[in-house]
PAZAPA-4460 file (N, C-alpha, C; in steps of 0.05 Angstrom, whole numbers, plus 32768, in hexadecimal, padded with zeros to 4 digits):
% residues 271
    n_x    n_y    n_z   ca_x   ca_y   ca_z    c_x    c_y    c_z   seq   type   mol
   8011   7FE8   8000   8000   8000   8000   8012   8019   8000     1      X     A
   8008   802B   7FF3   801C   8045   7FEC   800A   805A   7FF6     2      X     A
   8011   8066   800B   8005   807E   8021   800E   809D   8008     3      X     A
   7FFF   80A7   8008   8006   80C2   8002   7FF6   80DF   8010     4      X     A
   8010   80E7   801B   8013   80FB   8033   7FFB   8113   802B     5      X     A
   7FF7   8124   803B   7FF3   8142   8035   7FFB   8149   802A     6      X     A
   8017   8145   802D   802B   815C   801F   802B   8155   7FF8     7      X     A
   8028   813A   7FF5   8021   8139   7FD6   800C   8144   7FCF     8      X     A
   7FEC   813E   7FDD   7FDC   814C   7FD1   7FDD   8168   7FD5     9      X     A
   7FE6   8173   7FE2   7FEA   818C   7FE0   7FF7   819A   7FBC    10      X     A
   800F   8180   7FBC   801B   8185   7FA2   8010   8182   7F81    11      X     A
   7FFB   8174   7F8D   7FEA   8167   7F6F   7FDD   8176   7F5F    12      X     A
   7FE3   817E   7F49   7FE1   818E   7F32   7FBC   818F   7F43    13      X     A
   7FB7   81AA   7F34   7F9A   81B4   7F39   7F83   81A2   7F21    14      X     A
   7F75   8190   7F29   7F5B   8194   7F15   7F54   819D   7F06    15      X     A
   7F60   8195   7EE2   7F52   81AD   7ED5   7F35   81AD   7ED1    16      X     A
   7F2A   81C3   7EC3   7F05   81C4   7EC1   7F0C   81BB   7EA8    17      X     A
   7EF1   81B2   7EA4   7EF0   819E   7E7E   7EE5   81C0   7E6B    18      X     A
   7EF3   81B3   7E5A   7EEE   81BF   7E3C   7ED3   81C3   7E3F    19      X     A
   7ECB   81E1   7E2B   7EAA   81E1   7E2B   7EA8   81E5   7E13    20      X     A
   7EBB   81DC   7E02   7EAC   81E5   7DDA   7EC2   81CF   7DD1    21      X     A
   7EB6   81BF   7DBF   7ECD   81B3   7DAD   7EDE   81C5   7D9A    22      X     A
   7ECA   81D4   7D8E   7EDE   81E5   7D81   7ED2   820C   7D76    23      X     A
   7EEC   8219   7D86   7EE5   8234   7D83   7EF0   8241   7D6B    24      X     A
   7EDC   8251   7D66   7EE6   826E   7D4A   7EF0   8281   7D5B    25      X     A
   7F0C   8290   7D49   7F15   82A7   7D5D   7F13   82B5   7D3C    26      X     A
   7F0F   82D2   7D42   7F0A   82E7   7D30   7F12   8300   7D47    27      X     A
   7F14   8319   7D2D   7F1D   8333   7D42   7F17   8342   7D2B    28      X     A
   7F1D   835D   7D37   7F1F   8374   7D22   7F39   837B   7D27    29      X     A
   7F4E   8379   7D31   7F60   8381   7D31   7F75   837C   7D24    30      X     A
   7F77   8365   7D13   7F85   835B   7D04   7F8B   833C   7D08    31      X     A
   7F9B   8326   7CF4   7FA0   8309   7D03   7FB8   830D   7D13    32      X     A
   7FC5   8321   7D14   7FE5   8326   7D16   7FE3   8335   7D38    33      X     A
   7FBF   8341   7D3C   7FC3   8352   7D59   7FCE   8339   7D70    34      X     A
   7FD8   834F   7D88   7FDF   8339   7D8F   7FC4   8333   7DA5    35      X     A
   7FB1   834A   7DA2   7F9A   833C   7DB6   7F90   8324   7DAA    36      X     A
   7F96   8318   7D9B   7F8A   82FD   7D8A   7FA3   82ED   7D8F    37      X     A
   7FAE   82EE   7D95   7FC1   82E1   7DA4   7FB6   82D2   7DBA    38      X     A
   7FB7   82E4   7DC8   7FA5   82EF   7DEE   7F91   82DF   7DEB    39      X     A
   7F80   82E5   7DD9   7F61   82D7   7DD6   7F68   82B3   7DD2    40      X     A
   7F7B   82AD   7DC4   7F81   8290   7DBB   7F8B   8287   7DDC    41      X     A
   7F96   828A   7DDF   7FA8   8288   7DFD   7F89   8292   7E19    42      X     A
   7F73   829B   7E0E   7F6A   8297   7E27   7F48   8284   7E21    43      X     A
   7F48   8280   7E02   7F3A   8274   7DF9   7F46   824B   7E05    44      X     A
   7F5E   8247   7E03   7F6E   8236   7DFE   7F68   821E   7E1C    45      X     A
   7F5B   8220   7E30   7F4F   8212   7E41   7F30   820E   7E3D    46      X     A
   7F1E   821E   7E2E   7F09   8213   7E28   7F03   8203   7E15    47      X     A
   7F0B   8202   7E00   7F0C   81F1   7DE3   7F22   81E1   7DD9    48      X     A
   7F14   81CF   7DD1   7F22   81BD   7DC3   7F35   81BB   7DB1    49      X     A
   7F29   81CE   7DA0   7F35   81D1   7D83   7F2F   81F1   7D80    50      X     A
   7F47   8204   7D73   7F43   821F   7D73   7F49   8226   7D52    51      X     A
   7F33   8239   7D48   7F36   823A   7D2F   7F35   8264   7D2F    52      X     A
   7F47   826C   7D1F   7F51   8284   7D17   7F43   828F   7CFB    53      X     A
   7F2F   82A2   7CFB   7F35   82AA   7CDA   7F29   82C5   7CE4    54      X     A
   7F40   82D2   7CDB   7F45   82F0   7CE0   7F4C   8309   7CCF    55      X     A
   7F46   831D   7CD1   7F4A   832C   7CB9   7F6E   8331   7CB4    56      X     A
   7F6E   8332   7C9B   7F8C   8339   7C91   7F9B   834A   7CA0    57      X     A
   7F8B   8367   7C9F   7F91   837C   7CA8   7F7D   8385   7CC1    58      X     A
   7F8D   8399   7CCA   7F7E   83A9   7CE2   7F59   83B4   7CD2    59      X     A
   7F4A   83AE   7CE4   7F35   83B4   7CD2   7F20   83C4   7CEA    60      X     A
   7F27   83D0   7CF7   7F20   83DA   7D17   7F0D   83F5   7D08    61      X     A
   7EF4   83F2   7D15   7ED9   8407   7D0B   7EC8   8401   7CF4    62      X     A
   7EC9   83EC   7CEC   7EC3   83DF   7CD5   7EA1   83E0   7CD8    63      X     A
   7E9A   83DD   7CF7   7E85   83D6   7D03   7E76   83B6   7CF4    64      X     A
   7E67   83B6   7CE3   7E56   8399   7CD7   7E54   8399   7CB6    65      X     A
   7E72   83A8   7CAD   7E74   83AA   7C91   7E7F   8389   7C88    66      X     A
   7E69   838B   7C74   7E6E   8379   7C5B   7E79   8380   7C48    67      X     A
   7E92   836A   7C3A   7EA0   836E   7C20   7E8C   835E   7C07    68      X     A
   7E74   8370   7C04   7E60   836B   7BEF   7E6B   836B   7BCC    69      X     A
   7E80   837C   7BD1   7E8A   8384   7BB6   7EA3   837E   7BAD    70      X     A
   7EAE   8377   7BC0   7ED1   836D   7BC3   7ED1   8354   7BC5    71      X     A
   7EE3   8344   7BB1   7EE6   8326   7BB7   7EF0   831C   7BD4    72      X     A
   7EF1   830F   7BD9   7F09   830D   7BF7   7F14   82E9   7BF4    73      X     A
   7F27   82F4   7C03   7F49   82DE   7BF9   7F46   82CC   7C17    74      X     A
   7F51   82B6   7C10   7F54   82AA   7C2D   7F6D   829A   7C2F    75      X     A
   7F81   82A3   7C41   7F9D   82A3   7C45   7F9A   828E   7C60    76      X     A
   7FA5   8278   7C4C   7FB4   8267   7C6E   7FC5   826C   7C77    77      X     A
   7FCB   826F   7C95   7FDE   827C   7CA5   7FE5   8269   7CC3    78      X     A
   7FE4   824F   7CBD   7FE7   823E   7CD0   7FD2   822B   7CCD    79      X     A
   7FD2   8212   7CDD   7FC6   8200   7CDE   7FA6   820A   7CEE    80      X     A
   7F95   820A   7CE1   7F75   8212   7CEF   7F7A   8235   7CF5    81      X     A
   7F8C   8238   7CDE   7F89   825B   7CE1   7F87   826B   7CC6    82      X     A
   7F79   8279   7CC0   7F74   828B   7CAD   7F6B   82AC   7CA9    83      X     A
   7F7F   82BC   7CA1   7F7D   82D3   7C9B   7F6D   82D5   7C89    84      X     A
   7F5C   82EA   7C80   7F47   82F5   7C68   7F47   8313   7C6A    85      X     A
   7F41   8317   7C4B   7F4E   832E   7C43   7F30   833E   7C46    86      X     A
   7F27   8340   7C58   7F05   834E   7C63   7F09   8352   7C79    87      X     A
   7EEC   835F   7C81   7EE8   8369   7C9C   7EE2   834B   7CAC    88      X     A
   7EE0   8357   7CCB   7ED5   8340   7CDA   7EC2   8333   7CD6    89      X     A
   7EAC   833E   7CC9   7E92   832F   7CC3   7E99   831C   7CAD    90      X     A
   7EA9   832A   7C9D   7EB4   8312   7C85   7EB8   82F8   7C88    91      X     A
   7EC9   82FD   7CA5   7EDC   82E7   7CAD   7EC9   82D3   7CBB    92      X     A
   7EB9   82DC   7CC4   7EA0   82CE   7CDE   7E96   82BB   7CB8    93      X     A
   7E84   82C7   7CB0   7E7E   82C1   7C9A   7E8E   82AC   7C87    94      X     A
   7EA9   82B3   7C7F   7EB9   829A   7C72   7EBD   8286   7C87    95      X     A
   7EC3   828D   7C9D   7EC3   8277   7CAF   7EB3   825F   7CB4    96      X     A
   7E9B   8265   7CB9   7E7F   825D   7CBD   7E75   8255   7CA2    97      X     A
   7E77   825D   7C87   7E65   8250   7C6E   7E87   823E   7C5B    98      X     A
   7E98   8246   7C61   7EAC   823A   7C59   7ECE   8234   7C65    99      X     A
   7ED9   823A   7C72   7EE3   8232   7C79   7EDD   821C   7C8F   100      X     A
   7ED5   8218   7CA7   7EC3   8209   7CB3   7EA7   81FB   7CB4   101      X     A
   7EA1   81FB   7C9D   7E7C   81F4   7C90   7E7E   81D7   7C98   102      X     A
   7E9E   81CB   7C97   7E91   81B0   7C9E   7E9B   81A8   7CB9   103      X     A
   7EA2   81B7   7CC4   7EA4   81B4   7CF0   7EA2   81D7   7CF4   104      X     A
   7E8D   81D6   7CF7   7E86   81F2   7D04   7E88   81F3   7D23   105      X     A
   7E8D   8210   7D28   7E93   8215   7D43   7E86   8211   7D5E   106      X     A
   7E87   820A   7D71   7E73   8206   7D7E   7E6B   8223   7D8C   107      X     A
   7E83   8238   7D87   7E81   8256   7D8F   7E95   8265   7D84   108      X     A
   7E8F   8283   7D86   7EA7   8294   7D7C   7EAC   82A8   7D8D   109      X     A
   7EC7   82AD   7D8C   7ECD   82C4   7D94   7EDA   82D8   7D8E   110      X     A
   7ECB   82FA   7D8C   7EDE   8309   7D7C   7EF4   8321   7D93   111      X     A
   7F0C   8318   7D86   7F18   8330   7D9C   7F34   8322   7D98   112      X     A
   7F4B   8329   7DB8   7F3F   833B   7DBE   7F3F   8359   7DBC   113      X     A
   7F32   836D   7DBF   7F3A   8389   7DB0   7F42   8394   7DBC   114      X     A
   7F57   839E   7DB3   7F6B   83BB   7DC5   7F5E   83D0   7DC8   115      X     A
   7F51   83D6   7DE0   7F3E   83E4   7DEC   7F27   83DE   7DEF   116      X     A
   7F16   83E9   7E00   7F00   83DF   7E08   7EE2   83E9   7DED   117      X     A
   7ED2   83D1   7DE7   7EB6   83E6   7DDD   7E9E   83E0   7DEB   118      X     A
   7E98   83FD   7DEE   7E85   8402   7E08   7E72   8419   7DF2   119      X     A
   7E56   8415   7E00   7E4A   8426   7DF8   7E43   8433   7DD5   120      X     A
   7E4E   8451   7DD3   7E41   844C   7DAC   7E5B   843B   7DA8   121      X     A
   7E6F   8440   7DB7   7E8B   842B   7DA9   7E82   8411   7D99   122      X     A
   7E66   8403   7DA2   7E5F   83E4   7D9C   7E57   83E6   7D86   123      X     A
   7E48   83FC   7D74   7E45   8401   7D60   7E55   840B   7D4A   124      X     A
   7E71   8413   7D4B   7E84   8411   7D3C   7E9D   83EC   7D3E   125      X     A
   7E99   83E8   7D4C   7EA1   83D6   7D4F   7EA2   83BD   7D45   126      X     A
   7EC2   83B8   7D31   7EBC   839E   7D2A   7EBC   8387   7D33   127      X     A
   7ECC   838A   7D4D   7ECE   8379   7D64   7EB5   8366   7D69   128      X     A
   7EA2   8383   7D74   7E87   8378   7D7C   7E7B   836C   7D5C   129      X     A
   7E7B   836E   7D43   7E73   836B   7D2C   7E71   8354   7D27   130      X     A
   7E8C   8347   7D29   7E9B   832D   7D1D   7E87   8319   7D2E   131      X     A
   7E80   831F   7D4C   7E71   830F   7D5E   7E53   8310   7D58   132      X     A
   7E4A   8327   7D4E   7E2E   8325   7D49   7E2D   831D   7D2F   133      X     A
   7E3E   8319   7D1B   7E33   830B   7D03   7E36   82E9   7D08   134      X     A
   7E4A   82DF   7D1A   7E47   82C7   7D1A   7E33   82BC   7D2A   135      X     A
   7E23   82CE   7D45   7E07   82CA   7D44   7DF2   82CF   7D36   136      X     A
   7DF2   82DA   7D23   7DD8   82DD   7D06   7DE4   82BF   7D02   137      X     A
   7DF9   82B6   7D01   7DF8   82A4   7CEE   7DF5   8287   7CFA   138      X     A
   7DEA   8286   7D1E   7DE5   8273   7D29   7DF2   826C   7D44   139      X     A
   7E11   8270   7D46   7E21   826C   7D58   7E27   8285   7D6D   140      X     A
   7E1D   8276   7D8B   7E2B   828A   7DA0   7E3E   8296   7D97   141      X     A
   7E44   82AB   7DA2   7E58   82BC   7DA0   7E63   82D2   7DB2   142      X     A
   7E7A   82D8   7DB9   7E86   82E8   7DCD   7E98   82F8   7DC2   143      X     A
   7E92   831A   7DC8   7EA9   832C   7DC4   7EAD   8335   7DD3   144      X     A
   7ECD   833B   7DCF   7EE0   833A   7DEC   7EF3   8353   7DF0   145      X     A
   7EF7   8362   7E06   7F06   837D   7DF9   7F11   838A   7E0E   146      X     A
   7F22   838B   7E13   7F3D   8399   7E2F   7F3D   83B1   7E2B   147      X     A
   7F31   83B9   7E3A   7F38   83DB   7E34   7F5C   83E1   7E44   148      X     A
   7F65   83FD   7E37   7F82   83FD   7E40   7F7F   841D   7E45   149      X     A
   7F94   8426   7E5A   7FA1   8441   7E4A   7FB8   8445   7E4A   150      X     A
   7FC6   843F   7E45   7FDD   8437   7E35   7FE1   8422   7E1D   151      X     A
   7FE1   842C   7E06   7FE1   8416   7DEE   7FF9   8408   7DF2   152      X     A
   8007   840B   7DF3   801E   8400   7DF3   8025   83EB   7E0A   153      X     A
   800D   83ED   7E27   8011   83D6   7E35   7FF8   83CB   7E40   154      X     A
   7FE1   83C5   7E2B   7FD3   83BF   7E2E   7FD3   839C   7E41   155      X     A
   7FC0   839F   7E4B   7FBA   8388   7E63   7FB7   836C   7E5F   156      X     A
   7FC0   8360   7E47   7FA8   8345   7E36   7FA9   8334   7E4B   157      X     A
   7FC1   8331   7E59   7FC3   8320   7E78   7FA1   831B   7E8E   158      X     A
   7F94   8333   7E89   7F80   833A   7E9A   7F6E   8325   7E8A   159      X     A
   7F62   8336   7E71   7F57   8321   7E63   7F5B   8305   7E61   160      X     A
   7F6A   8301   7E60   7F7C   82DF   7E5D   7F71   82D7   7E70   161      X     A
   7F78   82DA   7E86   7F74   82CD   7EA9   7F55   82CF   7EA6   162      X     A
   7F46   82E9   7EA1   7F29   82ED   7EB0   7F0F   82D6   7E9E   163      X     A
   7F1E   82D7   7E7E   7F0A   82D2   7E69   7EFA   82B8   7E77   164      X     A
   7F13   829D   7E6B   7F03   8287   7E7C   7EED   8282   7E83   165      X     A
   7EF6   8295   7EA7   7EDC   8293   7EB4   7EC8   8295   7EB0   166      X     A
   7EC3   82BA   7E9C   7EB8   82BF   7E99   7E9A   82AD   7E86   167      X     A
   7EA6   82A4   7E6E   7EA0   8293   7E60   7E95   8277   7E6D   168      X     A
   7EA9   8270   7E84   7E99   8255   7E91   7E80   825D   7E9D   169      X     A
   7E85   8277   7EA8   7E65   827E   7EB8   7E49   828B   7EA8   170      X     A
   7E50   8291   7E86   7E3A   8290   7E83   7E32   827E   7E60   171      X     A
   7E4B   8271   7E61   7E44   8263   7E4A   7E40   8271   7E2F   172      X     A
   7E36   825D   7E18   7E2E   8264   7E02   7E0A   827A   7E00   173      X     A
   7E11   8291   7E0F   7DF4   82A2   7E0C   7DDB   8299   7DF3   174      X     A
   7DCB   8296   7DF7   7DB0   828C   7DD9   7DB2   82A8   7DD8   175      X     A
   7DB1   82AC   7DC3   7D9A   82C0   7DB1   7DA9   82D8   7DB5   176      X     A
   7DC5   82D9   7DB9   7DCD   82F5   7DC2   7DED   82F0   7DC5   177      X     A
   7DFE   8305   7DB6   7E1C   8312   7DC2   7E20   8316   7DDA   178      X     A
   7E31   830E   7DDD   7E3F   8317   7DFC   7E53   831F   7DFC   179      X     A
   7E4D   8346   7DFE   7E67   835A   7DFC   7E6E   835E   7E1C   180      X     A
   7E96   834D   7E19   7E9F   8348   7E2F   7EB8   8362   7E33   181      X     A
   7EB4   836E   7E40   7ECE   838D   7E43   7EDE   8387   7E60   182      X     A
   7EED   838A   7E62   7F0E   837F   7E77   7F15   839A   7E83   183      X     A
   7F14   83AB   7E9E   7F20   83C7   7EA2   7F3D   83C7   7E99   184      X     A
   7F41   83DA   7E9E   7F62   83DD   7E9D   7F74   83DA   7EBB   185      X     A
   7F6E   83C0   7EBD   7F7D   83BA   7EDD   7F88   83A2   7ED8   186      X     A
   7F9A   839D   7EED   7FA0   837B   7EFD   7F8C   8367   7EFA   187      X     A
   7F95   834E   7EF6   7F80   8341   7EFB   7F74   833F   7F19   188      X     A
   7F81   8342   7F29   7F86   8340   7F49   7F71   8362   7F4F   189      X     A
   7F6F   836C   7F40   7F62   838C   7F46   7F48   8388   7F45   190      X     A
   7F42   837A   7F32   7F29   8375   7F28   7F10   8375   7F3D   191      X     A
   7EFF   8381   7F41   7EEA   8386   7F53   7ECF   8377   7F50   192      X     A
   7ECD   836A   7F34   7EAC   835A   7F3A   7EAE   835B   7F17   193      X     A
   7E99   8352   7F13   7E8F   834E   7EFA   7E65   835E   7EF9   194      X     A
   7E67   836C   7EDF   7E48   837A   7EEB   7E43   836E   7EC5   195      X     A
   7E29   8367   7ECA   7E16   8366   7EB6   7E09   8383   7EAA   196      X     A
   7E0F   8384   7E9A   7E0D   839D   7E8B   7DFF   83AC   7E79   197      X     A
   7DF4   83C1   7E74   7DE6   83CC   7E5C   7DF7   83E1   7E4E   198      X     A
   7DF3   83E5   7E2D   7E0A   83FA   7E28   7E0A   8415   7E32   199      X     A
   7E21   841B   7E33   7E19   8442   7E39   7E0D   8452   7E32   200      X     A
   7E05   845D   7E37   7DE8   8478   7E20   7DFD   847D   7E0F   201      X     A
   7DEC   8489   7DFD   7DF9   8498   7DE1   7E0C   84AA   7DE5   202      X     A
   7E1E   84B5   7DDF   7E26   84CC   7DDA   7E47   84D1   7DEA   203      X     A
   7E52   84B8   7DF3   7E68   84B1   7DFC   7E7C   84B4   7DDC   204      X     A
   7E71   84B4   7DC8   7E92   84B7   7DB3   7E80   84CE   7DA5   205      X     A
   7E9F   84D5   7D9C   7E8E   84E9   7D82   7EAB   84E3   7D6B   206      X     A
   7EA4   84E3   7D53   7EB2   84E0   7D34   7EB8   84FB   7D2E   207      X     A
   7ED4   850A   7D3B   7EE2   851A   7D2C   7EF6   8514   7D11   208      X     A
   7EF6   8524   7D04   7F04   852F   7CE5   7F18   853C   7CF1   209      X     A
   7F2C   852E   7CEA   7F49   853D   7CE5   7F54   8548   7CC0   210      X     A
   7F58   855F   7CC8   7F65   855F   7CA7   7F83   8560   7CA3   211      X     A
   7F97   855B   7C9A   7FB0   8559   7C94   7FB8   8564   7C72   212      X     A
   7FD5   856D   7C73   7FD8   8571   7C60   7FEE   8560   7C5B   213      X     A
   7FEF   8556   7C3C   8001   853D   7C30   801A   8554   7C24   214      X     A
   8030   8544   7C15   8043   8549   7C1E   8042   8562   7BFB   215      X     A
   8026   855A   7BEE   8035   856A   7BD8   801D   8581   7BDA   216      X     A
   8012   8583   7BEF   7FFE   85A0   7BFA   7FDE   8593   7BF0   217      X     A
   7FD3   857D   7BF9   7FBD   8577   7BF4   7FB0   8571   7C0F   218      X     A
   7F9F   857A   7C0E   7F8E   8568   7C2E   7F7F   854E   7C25   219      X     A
   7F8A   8546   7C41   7F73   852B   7C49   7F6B   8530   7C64   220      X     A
   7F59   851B   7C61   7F53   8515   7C81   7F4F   84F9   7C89   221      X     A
   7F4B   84F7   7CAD   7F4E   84DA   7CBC   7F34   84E8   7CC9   222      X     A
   7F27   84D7   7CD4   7F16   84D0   7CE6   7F1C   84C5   7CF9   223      X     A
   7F14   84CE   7D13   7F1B   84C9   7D25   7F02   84BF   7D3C   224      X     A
   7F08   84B1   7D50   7EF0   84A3   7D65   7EFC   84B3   7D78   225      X     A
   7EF1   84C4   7D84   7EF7   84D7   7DA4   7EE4   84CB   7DB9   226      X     A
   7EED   84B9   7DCF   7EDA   84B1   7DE4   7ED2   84CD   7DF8   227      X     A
   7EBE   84D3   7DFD   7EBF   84E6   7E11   7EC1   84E3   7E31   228      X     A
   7ED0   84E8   7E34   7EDC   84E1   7E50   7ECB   84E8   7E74   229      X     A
   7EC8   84DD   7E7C   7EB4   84E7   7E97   7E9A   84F0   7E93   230      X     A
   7E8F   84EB   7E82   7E73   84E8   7E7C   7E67   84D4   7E9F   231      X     A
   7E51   84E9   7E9F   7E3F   84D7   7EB2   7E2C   84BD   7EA2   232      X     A
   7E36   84AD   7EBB   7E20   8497   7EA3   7E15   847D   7EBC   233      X     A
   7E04   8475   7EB6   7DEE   8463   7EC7   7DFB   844C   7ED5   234      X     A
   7DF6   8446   7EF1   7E11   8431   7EF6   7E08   8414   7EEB   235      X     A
   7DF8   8410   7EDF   7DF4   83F4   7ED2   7DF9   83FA   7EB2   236      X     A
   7E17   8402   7EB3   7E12   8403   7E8D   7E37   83FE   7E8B   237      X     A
   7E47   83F4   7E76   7E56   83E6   7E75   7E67   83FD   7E7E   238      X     A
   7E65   8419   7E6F   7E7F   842D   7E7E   7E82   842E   7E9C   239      X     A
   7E68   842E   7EA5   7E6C   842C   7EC5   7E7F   841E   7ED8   240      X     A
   7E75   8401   7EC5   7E7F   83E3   7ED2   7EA0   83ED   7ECA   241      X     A
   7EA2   83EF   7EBE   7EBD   83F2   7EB5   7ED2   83FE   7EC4   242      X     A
   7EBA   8423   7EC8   7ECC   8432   7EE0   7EC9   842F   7EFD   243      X     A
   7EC0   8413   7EFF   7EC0   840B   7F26   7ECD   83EF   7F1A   244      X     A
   7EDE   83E8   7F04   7EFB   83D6   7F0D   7EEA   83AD   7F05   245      X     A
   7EDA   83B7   7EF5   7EC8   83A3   7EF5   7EB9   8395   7EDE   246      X     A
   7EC8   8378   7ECC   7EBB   836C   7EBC   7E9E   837D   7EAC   247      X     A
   7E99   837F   7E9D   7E81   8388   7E8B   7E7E   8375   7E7C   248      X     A
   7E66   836A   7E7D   7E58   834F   7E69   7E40   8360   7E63   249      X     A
   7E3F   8363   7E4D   7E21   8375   7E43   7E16   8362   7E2B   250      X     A
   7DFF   8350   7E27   7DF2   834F   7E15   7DE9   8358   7DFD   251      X     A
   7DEE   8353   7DE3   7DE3   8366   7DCF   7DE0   8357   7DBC   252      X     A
   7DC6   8365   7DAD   7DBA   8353   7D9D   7DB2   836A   7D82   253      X     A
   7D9D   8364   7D71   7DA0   8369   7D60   7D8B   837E   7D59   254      X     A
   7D74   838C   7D69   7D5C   839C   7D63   7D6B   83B6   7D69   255      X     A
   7D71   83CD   7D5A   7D6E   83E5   7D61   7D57   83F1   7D67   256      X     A
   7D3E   83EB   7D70   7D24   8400   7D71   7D2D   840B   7D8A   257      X     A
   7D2D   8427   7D89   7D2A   843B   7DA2   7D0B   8439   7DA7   258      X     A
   7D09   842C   7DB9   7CE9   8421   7DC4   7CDD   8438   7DD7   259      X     A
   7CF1   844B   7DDC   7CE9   8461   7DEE   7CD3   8470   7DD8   260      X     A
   7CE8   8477   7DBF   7CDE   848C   7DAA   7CCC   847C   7D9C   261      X     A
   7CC6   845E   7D9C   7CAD   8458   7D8C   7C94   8450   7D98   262      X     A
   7C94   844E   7DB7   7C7D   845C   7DC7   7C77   847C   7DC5   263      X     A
   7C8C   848B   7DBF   7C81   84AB   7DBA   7C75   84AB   7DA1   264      X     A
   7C7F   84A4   7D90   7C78   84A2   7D75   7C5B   8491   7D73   265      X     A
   7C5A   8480   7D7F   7C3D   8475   7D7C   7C28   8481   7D8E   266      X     A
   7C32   848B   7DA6   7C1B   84A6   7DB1   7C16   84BB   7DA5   267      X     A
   7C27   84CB   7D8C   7C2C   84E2   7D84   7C14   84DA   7D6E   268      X     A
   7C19   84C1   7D62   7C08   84B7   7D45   7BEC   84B0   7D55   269      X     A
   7BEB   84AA   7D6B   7BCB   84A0   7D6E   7BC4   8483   7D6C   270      X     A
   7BDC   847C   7D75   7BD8   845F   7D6C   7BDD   844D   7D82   271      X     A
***
């Protein structure tokens, strides 16, 4: 008989939790090359089985839910179960799902993760959030995922990495709905709770025009996303959660009706 002490079980590797998808889609707007898709593979990499990549070529960030209707698009293998495409994120959700994977489809996807956080109108430019809601039109759960930073240069993917997981083990593959997942800009160890969320009211970004002059006296211009900073805003809405240090999981689906303005509108008509 072979006794084993305290002191071994003390030593005995931890229990892992079981896999919850045979096999995941990773997509982003940031490019196949960001390294938050890196981050996302590496924190995807304990729940699934099998991890599959098809990502846009290039940086494709504000794209929001653009289709390449008129542009052919290319599909570049770039490793084993990985593929770059020369489209936006919806492209990629789309080649993924009707062709590249048509014959082992995903059991979920995830798009991210994105260097910085999208909160609020941010979710509506967003290809991040995009890439996730077209691969639910097209049937499969889906999760977008996004670290807010301030510092680009030392953004947190560590936080995300450690927190995702969980996150994902505790609420699964959502029916009928995205699940936009935002990371503060802290420690994992800082982290204060996780809040269920609604988006921010309107009027947190505004789309400035820069004009520039080129080098042989012509103007152009860039467009620019300006977040507005210290805006008051409702404590159940993702900016909030964010600025008390705290996970944001917000729901989002696919009806724009402002239901406020089409009860006025149907009192105003008589109807």
């Amino acid at each position: 008989m072979v006794l084993i002490s305290d002191q071994q079980h003390q030593t005995d590797p931890p229990m892992q939790e079981p896999v919850m998808f045979n096999r995941a889609l990773l997509t982003n707007d940031d490019g196949i090359d960001a390294p938050g898709l890196a981050a996302l593979a590496e924190a995807v990499a304990p729940l699934a089985r099998e991890i599959w990549v098809v990502a846009p070529e290039h940086d494709q960030s504000g794209v929001s839910r653009a289709l390449s209707l008129y542009t052919p698009l290319r599909l570049y293998p770039r490793g084993q179960r990985r593929f770059a495409v020369s489209g936006t994120p919806s492209d990629c959700v789309a080649m993924a799902l009707r062709t590249v994977m048509v014959d082992n489809p995903p059991d979920i996807v995830f798009s991210g993760i994105n260097r910085g956080a999208n909160l609020a109108d941010e979710v509506g430019y967003s290809g991040t959030v995009s890439g996730a809601l077209m691969a639910r039109l097209l049937g499969v759960p889906a999760y977008a995922v996004s670290q807010a930073w301030r510092d680009r240069e030392n953004v947190r993917w560590h936080t995300a990495i450690q927190a995702l997981p969980g996150v994902v083990r505790r609420f699964g593959p959502a029916p009928r709905t995205v699940l936009n997942v935002n990371f503060p800009d802290l420690e994992p160890g800082e982290l204060t709770g996780l809040s269920i969320t609604r988006q921010g009211q309107p009027g947190s970004m505004s789309v400035e025009v820069e004009q520039r002059t080129d080098t042989r006296g012509y103007a152009y211009h860039w467009l620019a996303l300006r977040r507005r900073q210290g805006a008051p805003t409702p404590d159940d809405t993702d900016i909030a959660a964010l600025r008390r240090g705290e996970i944001s999981v917000c729901p989002l689906g696919f009806d724009f009706t402002d239901y406020a303005m089409l009860e006025e509108l149907r009192a105003a008509g008589g109807i």
